[in-house]
C-alpha positions in Angstrom: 12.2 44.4 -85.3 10.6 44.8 -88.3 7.1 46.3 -87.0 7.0 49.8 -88.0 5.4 52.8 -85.5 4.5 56.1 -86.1 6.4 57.5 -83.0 9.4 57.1 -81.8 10.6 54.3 -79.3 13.1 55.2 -76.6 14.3 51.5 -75.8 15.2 48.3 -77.1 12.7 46.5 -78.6 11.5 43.1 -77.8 9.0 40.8 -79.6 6.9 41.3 -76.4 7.0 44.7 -76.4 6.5 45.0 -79.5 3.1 43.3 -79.1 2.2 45.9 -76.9 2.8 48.8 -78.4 0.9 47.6 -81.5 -1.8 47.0 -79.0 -1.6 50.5 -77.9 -0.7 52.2 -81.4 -4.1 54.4 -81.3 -5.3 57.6 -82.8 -8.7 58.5 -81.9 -10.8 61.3 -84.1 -13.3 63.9 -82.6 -17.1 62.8 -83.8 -18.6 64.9 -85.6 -22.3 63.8 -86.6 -21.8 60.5 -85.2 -18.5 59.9 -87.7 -15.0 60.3 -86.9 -13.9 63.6 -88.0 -10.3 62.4 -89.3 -9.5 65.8 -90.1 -9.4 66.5 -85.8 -7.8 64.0 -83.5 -8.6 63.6 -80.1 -6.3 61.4 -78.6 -2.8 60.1 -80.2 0.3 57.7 -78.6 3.4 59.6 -79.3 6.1 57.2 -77.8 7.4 54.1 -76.3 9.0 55.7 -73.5 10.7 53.1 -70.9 10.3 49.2 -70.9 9.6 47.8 -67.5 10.3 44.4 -67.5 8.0 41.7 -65.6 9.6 41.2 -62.0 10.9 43.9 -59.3 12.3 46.8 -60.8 13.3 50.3 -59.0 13.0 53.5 -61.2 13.3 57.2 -60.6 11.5 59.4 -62.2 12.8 62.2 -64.6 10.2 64.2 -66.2 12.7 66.1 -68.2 13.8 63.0 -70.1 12.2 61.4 -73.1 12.0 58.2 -71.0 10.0 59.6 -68.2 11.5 57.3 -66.1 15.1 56.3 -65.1 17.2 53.3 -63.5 17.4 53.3 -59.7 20.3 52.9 -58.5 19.5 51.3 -55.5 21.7 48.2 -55.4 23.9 48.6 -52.0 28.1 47.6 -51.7 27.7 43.7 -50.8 29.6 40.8 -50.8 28.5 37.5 -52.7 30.0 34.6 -51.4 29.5 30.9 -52.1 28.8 28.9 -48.5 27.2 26.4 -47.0 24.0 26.8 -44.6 23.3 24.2 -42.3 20.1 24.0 -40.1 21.3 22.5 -36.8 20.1 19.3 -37.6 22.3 19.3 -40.7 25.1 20.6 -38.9 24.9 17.5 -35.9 24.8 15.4 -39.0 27.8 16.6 -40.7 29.5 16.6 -36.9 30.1 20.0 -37.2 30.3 21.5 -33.4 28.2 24.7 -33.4 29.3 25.9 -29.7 28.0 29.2 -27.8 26.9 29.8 -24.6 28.2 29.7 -20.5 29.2 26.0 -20.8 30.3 25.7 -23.9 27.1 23.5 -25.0 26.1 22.4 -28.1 22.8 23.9 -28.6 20.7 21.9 -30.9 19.2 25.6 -31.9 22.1 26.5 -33.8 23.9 25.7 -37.0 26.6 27.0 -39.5 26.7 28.8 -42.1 30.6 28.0 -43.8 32.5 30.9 -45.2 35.7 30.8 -46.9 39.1 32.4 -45.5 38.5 35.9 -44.9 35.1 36.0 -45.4 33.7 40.1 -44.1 30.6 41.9 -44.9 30.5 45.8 -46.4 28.8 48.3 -44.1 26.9 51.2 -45.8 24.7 53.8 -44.5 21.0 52.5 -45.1 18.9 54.5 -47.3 15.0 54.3 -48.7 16.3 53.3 -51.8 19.8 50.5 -51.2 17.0 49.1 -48.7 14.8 47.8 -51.5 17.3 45.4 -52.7 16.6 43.0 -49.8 13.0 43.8 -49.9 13.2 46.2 -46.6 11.9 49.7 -45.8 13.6 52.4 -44.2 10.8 54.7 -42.9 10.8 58.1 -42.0 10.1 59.4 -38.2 5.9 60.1 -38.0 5.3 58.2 -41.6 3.6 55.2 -41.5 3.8 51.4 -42.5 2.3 48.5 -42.6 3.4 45.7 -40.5 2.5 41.7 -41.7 3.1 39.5 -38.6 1.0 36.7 -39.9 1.9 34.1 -37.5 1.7 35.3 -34.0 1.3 38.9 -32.4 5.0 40.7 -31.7 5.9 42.9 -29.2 8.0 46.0 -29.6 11.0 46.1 -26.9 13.9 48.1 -25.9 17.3 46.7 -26.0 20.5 48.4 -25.1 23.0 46.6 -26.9 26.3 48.2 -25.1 29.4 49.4 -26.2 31.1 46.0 -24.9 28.5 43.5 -26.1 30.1 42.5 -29.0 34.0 42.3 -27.9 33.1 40.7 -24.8 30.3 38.7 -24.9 28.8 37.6 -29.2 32.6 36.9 -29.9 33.3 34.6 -26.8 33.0 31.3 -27.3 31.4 30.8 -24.1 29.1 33.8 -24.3 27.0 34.7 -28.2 29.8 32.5 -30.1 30.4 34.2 -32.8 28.4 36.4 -35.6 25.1 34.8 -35.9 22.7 35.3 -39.0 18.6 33.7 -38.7 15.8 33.4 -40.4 12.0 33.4 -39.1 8.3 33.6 -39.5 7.7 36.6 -38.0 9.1 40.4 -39.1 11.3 42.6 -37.8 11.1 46.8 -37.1 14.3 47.8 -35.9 14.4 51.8 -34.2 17.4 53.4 -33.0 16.5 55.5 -30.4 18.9 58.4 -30.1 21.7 60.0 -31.9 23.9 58.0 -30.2 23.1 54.5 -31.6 25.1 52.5 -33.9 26.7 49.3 -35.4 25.0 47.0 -38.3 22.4 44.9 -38.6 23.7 42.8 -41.2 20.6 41.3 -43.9 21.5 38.6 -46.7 19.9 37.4 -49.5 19.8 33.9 -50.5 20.6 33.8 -54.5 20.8 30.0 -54.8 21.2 26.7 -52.7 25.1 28.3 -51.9 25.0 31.6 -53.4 24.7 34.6 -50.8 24.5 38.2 -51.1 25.5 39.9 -47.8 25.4 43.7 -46.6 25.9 45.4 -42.6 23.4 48.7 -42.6 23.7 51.2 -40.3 20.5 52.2 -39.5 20.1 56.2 -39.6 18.9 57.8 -36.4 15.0 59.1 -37.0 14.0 56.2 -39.2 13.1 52.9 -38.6 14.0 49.4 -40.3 11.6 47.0 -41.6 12.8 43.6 -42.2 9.9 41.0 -43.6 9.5 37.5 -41.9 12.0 34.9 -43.3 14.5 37.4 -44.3 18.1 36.8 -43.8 19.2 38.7 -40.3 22.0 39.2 -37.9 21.5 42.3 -35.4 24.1 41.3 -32.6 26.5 43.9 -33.9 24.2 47.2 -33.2 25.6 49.8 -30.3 23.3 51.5 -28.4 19.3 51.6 -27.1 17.0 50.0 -30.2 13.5 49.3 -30.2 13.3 46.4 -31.8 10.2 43.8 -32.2 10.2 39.9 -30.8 7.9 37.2 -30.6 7.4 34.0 -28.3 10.4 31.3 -29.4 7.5 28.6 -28.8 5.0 30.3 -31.3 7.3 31.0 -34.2 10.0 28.7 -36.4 13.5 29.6 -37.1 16.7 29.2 -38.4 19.6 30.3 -36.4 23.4 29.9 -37.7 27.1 30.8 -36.6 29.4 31.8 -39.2 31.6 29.3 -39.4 35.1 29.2 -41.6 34.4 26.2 -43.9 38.2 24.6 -42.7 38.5 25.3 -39.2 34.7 24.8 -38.7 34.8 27.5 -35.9 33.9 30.9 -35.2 34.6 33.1 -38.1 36.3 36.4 -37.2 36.2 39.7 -38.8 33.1 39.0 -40.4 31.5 42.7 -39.7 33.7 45.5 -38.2 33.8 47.0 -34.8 31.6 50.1 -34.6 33.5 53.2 -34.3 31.3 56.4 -33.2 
């Protein structure tokens, strides 16, 4: 850049920023007799410390630097993977066979998402911070937040999701078939009631029209989860008594799929690991 300051710049210059540090570029002299006194300043810039760029950006801040402010690391262990997601509709259409349930129907609810061979998910411990990346919170016991159902009033309910729930009823074909993952229109506070809970709730991010981002948190005992409406979510794999908020089926939309394996076309296994207390 060939714009010259008279302070130091701590990171790499861009024509925009550029424009607004010359914007900014200000001395300002004590009055004296209604004139600036340039003899005694007032008020000076003395760096360009840090360059936030325009979007969503996590920082933390480091008062002993010349930066002020530091990368977050806050991006969690996921897997990307390149599938398929297919609204139940779709999924009749392509005569793919989403199946679950005591019968074995074919529940026009359901669809696929398609996964390649030995498609799993990371699990990690969720923090304030790896939450971000997903858009959640993680909030403390007695803090508050703000809850946006815009559509339709919620209730908060207790589940007990036991030890056997996955193993013998979400992975049989005639009972949850298979890891599920939705989206809807309404959001979701997730609140692990003891010390005993466990398992994942598994949230995704949808990077293109088949690009996903995937991790399984474990949600830490004393804090509560908030997932936003229409955010990738799976929580069939939790263990253990979970508050947990819901809405009436007929007043809300959403998208509900299996995980499929793109050849076979059924169930998926292995996608998230059993929980192990």
């Amino acid at each position: 850049m060939s714009e010259n300051f008279d302070f130091p710049v701590y990171f790499k210059r861009t024509e925009k920023a550029d424009e607004i540090l010359k914007s900014v570029d200000i001395t300002r002299y004590a009055v004296k007799d209604g004139k600036p006194d340039k003899c005694i300043t007032a008020m000076t810039t003395d760096a360009g410390m840090a360059l936030i760029e325009k979007g969503i950006s996590y920082w933390k801040i480091d008062v002993a630097s010349e930066r002020g402010i530091e990368p977050g690391d806050t991006t969690p262990k996921m897997v990307s993977v390149t599938a398929t997601w297919y609204t139940a509709e779709e999924a009749k259409e392509k005569g793919i066979k989403v199946v679950a349930g005591s019968s074995a129907n074919v529940f026009s609810g359901l669809g696929a998402l398609l996964v390649p061979d030995g498609f799993n998910i990371p699990t990690v411990l969720a923090t304030q911070e790896n939450v971000k990346y997903y858009g959640l919170e993680l909030i403390e016991n007695n803090h508050g937040l703000a809850i946006t159902s815009a559509k339709c009033d919620i209730v908060l309910m207790k589940y007990d999701y036991k030890e056997n729930y996955k193993k013998e009823f979400l992975m049989k074909l005639h009972g949850g078939g298979g890891i599920f993952i939705e989206t809807h229109d309404f959001p979701h506070l997730h609140i692990p009631t003891s010390e005993k809970c466990g398992g994942y709730i598994v949230i995704g991010k949808r990077i293109s029209a088949d690009e996903f981002n995937f991790t399984a948190f474990q949600i830490p005992f004393n804090y509560a989860l908030y997932t936003p409406a229409n955010t990738i979510h799976g929580d069939g794999t939790l263990v253990g008594e979970y508050a947990l908020t819901v809405a009436d089926p007929k007043m809300i939309s959403a998208d509900t799929v299996l995980i499929y394996n793109e050849n076979s076309k059924t169930m998926e296994e292995g996608v998230v690991p059993d929980w192990k207390a």
